[in-house]
VMD Tcl script that builds the backbone (N, CA, C; Angstrom):
set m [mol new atoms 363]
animate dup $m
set s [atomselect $m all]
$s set {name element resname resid chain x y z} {
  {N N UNK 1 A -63.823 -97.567 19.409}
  {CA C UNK 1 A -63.640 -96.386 18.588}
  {C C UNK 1 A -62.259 -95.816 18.857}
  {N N UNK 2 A -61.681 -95.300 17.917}
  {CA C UNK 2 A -60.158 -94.894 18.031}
  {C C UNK 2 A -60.050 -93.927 17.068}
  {N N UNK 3 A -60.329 -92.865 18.049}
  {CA C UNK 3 A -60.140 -91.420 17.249}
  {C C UNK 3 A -58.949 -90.266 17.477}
  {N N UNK 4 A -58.276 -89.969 16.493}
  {CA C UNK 4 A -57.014 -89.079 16.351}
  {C C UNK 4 A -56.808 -87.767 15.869}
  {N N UNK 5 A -55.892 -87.138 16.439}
  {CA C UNK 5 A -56.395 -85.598 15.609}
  {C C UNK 5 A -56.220 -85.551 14.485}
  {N N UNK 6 A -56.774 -84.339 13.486}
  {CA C UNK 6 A -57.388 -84.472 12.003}
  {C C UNK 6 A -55.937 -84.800 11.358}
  {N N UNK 7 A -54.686 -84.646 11.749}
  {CA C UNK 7 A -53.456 -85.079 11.250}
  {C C UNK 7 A -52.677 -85.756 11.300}
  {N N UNK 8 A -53.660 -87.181 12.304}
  {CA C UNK 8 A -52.724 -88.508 12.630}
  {C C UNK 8 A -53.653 -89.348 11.912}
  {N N UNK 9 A -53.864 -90.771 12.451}
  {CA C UNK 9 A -54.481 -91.470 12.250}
  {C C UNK 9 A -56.113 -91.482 11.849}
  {N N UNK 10 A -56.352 -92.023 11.227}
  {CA C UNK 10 A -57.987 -92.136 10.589}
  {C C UNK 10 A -58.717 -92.251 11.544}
  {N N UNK 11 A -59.934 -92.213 12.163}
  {CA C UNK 11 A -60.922 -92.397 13.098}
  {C C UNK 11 A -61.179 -93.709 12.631}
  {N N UNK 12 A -61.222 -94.388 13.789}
  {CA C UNK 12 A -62.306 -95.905 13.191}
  {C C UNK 12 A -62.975 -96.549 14.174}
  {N N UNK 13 A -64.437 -96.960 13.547}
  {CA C UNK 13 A -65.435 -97.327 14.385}
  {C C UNK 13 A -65.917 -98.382 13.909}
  {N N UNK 14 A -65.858 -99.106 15.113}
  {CA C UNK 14 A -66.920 -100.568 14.882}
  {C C UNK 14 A -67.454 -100.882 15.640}
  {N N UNK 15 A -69.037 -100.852 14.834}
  {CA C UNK 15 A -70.404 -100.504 15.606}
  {C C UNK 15 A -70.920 -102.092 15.847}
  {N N UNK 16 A -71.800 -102.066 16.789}
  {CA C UNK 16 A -72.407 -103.500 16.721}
  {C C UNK 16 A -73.077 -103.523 16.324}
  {N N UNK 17 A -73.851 -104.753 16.007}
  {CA C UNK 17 A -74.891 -105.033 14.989}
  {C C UNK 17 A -76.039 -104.478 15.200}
  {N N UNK 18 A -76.314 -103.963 16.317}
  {CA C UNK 18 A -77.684 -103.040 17.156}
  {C C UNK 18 A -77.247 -102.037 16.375}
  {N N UNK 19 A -75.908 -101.528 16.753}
  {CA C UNK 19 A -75.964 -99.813 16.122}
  {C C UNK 19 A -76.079 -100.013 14.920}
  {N N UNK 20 A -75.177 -100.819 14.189}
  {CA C UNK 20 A -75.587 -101.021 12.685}
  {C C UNK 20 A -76.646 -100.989 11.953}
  {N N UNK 21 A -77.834 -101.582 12.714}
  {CA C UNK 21 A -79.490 -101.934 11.901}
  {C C UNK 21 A -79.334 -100.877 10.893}
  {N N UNK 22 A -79.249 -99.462 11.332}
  {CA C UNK 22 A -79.911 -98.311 10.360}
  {C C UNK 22 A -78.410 -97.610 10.114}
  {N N UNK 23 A -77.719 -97.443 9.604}
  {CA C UNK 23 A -76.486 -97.196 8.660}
  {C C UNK 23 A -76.690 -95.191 8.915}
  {N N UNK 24 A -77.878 -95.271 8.684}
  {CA C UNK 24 A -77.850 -93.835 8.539}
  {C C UNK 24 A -77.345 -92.711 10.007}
  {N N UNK 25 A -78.730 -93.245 10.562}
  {CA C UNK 25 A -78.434 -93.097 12.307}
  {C C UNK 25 A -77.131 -93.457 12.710}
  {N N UNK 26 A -76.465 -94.336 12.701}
  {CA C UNK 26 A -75.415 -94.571 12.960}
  {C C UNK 26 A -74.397 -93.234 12.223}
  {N N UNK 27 A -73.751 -93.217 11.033}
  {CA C UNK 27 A -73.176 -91.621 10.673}
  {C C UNK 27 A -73.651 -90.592 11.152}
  {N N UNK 28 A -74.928 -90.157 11.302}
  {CA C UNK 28 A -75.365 -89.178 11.857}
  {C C UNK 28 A -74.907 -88.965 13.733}
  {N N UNK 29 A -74.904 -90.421 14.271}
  {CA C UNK 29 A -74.414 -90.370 15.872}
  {C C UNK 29 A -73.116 -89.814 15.283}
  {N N UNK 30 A -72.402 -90.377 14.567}
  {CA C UNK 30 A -70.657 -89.875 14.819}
  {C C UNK 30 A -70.248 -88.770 13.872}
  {N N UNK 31 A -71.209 -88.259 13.354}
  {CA C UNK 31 A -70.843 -87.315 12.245}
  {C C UNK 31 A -69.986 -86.067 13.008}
  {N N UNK 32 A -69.831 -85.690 14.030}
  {CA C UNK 32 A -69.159 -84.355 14.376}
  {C C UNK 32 A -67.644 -85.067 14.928}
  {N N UNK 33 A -67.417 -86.190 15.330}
  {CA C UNK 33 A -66.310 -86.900 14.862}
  {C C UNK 33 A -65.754 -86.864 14.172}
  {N N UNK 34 A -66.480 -87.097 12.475}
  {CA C UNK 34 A -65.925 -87.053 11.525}
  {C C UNK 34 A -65.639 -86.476 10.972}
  {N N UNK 35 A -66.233 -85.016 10.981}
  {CA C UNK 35 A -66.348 -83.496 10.489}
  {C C UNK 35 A -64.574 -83.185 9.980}
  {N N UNK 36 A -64.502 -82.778 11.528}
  {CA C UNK 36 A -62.744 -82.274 11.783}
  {C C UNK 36 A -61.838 -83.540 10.782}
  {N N UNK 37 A -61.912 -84.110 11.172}
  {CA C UNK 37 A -60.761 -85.320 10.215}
  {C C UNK 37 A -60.947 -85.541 8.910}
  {N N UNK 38 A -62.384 -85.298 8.422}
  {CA C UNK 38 A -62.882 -85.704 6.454}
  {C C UNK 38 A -62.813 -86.982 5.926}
  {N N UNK 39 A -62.549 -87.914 6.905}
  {CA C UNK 39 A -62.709 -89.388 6.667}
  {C C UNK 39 A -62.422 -90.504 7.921}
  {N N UNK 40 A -62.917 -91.334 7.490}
  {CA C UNK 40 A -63.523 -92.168 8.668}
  {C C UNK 40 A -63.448 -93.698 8.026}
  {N N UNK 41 A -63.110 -94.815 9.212}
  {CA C UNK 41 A -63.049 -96.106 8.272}
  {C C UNK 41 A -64.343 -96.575 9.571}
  {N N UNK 42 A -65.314 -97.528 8.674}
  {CA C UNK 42 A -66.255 -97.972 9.542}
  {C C UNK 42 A -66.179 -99.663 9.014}
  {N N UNK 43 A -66.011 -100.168 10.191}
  {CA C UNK 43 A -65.855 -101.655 10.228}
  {C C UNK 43 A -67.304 -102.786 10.524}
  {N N UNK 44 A -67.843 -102.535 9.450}
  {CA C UNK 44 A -68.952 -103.646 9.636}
  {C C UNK 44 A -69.159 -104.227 11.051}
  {N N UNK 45 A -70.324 -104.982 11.508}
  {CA C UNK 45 A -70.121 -105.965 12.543}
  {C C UNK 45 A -70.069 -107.200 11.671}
  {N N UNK 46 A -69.381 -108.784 12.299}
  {CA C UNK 46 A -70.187 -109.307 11.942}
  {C C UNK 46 A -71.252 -110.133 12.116}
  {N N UNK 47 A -71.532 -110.777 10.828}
  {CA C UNK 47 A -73.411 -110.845 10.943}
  {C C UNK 47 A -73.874 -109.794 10.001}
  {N N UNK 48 A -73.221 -108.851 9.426}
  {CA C UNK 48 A -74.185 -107.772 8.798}
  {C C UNK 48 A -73.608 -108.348 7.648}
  {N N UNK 49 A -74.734 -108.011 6.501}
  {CA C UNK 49 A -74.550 -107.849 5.477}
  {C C UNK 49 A -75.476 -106.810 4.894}
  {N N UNK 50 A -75.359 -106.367 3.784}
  {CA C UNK 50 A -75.598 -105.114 2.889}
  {C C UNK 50 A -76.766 -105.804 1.927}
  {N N UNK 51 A -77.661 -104.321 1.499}
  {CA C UNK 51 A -79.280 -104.418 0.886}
  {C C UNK 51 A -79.005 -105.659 -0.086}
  {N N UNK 52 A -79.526 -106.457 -0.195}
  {CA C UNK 52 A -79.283 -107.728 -1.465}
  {C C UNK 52 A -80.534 -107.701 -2.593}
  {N N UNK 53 A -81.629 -106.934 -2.254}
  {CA C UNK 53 A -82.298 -106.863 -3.023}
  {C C UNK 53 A -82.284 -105.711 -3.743}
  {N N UNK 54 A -82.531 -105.620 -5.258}
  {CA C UNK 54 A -82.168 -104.135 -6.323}
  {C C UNK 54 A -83.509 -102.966 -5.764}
  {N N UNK 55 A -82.649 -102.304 -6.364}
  {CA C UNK 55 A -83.390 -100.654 -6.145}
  {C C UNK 55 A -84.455 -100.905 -6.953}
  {N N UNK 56 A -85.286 -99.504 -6.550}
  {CA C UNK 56 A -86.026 -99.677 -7.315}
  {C C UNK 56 A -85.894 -98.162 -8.340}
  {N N UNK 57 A -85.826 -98.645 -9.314}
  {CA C UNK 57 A -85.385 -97.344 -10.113}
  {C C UNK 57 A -86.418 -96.374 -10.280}
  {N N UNK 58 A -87.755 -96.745 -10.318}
  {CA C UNK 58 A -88.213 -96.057 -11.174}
  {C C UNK 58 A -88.992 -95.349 -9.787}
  {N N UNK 59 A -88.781 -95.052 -8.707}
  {CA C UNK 59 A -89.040 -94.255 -7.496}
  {C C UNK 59 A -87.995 -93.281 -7.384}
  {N N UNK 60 A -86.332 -93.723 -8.027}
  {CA C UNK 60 A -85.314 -93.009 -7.437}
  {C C UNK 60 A -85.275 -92.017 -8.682}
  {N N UNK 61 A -85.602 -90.484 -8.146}
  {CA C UNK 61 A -84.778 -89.779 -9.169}
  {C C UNK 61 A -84.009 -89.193 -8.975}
  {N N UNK 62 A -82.601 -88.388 -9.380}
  {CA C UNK 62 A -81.899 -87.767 -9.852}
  {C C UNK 62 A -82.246 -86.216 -9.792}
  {N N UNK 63 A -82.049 -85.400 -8.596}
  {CA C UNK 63 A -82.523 -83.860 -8.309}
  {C C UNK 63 A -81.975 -83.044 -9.277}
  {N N UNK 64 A -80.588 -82.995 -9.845}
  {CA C UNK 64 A -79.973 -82.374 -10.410}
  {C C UNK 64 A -78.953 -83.311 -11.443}
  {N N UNK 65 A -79.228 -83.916 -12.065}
  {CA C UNK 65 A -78.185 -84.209 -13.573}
  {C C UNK 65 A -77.717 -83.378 -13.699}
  {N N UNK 66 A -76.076 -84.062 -13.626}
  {CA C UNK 66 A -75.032 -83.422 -14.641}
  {C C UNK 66 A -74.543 -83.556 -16.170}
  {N N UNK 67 A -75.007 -82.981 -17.278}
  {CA C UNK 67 A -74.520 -83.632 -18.080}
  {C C UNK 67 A -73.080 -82.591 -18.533}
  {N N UNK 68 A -71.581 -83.396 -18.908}
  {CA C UNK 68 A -70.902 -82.738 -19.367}
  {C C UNK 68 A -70.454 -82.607 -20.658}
  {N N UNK 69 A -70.252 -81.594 -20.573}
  {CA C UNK 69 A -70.029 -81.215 -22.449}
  {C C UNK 69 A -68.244 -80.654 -22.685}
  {N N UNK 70 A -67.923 -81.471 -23.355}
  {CA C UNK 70 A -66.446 -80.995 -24.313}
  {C C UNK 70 A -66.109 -80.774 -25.303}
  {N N UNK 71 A -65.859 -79.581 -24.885}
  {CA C UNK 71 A -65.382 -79.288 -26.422}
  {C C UNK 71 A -63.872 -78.555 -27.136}
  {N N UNK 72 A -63.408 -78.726 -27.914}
  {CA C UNK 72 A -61.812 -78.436 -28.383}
  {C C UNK 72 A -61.464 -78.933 -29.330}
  {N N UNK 73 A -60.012 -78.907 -29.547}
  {CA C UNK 73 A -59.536 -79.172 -30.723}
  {C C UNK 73 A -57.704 -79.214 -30.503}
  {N N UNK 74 A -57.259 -79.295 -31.272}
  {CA C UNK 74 A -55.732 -79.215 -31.211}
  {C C UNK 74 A -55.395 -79.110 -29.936}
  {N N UNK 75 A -55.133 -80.327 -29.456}
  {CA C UNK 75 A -54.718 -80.143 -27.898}
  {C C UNK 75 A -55.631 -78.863 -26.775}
  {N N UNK 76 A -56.495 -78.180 -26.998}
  {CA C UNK 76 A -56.761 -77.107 -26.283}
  {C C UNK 76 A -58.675 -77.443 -26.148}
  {N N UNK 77 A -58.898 -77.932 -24.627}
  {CA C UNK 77 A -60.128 -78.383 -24.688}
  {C C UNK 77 A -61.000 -77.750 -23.495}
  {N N UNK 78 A -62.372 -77.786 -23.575}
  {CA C UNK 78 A -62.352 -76.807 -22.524}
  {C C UNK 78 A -63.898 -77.609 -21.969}
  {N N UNK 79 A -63.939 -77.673 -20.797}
  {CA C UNK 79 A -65.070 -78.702 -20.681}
  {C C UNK 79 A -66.196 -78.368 -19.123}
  {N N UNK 80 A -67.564 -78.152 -19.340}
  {CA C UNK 80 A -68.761 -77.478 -18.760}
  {C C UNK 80 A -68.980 -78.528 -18.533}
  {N N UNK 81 A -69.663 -78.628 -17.454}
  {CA C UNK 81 A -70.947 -78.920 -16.462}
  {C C UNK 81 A -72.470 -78.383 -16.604}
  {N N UNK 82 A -73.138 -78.986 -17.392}
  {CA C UNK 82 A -74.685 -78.212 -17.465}
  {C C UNK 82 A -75.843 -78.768 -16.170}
  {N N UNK 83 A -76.189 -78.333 -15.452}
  {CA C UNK 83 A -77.398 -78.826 -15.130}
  {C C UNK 83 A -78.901 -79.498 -15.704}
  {N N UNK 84 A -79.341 -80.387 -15.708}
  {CA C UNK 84 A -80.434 -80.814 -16.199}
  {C C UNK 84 A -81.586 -81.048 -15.207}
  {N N UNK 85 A -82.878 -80.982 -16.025}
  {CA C UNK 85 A -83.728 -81.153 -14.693}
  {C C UNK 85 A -83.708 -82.845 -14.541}
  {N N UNK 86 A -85.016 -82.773 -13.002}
  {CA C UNK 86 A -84.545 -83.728 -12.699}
  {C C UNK 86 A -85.167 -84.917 -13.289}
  {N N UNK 87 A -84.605 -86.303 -13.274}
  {CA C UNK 87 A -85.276 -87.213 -13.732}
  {C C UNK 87 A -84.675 -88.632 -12.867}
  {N N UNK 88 A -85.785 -89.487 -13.312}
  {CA C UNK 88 A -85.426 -90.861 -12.820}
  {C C UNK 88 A -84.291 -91.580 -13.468}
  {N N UNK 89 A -83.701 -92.729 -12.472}
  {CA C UNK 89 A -82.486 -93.756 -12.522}
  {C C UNK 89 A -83.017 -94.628 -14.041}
  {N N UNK 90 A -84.323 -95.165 -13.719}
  {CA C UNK 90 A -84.783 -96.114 -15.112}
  {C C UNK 90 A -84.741 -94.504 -16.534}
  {N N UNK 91 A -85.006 -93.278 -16.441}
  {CA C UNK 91 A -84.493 -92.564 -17.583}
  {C C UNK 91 A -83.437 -92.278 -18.140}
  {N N UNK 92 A -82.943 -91.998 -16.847}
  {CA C UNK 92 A -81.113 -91.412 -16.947}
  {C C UNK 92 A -80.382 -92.909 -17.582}
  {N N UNK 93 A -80.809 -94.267 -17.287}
  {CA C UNK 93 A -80.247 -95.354 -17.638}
  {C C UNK 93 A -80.428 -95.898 -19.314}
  {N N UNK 94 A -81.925 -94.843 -20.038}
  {CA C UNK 94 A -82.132 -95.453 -21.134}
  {C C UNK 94 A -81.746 -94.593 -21.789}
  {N N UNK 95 A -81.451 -92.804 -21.597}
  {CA C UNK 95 A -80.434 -92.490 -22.164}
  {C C UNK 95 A -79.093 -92.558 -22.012}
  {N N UNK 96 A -78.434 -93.305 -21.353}
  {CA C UNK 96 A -76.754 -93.216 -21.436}
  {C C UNK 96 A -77.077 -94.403 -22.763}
  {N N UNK 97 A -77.713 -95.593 -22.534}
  {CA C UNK 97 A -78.005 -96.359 -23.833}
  {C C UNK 97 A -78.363 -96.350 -25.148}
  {N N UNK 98 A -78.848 -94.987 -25.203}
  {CA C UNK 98 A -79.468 -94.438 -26.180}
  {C C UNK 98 A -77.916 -94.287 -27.318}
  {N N UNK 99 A -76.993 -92.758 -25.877}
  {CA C UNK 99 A -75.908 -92.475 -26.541}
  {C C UNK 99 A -74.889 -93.287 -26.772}
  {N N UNK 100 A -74.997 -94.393 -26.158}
  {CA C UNK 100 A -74.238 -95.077 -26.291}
  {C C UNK 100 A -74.239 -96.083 -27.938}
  {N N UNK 101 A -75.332 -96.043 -28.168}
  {CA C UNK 101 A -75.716 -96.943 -29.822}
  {C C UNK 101 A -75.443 -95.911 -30.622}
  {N N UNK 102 A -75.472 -94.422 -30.622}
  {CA C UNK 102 A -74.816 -93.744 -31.765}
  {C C UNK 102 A -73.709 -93.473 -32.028}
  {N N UNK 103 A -73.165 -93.783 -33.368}
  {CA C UNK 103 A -71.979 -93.850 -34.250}
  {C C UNK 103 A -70.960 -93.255 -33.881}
  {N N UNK 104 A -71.254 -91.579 -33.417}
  {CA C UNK 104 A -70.420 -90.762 -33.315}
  {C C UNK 104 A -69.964 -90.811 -31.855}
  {N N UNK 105 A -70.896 -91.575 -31.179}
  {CA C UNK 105 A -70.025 -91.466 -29.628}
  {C C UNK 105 A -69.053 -92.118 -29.670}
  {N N UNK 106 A -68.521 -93.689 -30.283}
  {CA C UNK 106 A -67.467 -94.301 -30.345}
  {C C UNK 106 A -66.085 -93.984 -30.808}
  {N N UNK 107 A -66.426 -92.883 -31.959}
  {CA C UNK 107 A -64.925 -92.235 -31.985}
  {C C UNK 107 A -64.242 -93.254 -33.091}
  {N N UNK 108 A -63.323 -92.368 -33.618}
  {CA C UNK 108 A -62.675 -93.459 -34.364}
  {C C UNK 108 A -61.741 -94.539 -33.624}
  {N N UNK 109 A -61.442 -95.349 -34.422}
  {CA C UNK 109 A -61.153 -96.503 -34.041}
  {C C UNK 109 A -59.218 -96.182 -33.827}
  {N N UNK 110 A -58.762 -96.364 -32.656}
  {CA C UNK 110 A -57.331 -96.128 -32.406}
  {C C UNK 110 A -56.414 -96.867 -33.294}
  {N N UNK 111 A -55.213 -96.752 -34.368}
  {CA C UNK 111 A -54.318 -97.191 -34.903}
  {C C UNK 111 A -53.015 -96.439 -34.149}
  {N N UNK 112 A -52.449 -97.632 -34.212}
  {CA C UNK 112 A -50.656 -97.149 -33.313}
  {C C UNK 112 A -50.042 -96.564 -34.624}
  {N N UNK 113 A -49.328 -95.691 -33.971}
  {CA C UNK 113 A -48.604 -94.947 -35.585}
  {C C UNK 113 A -47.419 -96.207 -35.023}
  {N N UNK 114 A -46.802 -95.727 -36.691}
  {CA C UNK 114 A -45.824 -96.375 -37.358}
  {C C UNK 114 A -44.704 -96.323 -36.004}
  {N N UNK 115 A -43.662 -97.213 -36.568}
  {CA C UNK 115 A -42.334 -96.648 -35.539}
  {C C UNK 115 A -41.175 -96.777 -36.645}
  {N N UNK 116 A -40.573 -95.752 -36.793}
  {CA C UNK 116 A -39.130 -95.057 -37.358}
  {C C UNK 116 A -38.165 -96.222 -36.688}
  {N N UNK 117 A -37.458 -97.394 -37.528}
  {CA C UNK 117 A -36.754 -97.814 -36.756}
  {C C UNK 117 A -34.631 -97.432 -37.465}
  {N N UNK 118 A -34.317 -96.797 -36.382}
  {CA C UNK 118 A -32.833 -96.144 -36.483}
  {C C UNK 118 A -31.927 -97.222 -36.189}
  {N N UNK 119 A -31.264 -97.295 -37.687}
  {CA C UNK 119 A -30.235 -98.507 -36.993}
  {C C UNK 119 A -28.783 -97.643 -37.105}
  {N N UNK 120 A -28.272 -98.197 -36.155}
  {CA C UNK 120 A -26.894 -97.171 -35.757}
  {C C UNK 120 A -25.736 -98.392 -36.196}
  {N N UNK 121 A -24.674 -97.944 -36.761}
  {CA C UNK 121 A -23.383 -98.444 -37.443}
  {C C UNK 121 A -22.818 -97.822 -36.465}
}
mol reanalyze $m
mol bondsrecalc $m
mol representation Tube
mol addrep $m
């Protein structure tokens, strides 16, 4: 471990594969380490590798959705954060799909304007 004050070098830790098992426990041991500095590089052991099997969505929900809203016009735009209640990863996933198949989310289609070409004598 090689830790520096919050205005030199990054803290960095590399745990062994014991400390590693549980990812969580492990941040939580060094979390007041990390506090003061606001970032931290953590170096795998190796031998580890990361969850390979998928989530399961429809257990994980979402406490607080953000959905954001914009709105403006002539250069001048002004853009909220709403809260939504909460919902699951498999919901939140079949509406971004939802909005994503209607017309108006795509926007018109970009054309390059013209170019003025100046020929100089």
């Amino acid at each position: 471990m090689n830790t520096k004050s919050p205005f030199g070098a990054v803290p960095v830790f590399r745990p062994t594969l014991e400390e590693f098992t549980d990812v969580s426990s492990f941040v939580a041991k060094i979390w007041t380490t990390c506090l003061p500095c606001g970032l931290v590089k953590i170096i795998p052991p190796a031998g580890w590798s990361p969850t390979t099997k998928p989530y399961d969505t429809d257990s994980i929900q979402i406490p607080t959705p953000i959905k954001q809203v914009l709105n403006g016009k002539q250069g001048k735009f002004e853009q909220m954060h709403v809260e939504q209640p909460p919902m699951f990863v498999r919901d939140f996933k079949e509406l971004a799909k939802k909005i994503r198949r209607r017309k108006s989310f795509r926007g018109p289609k970009y054309r390059r304007p013209r170019r003025k070409v100046l020929e100089v004598s």
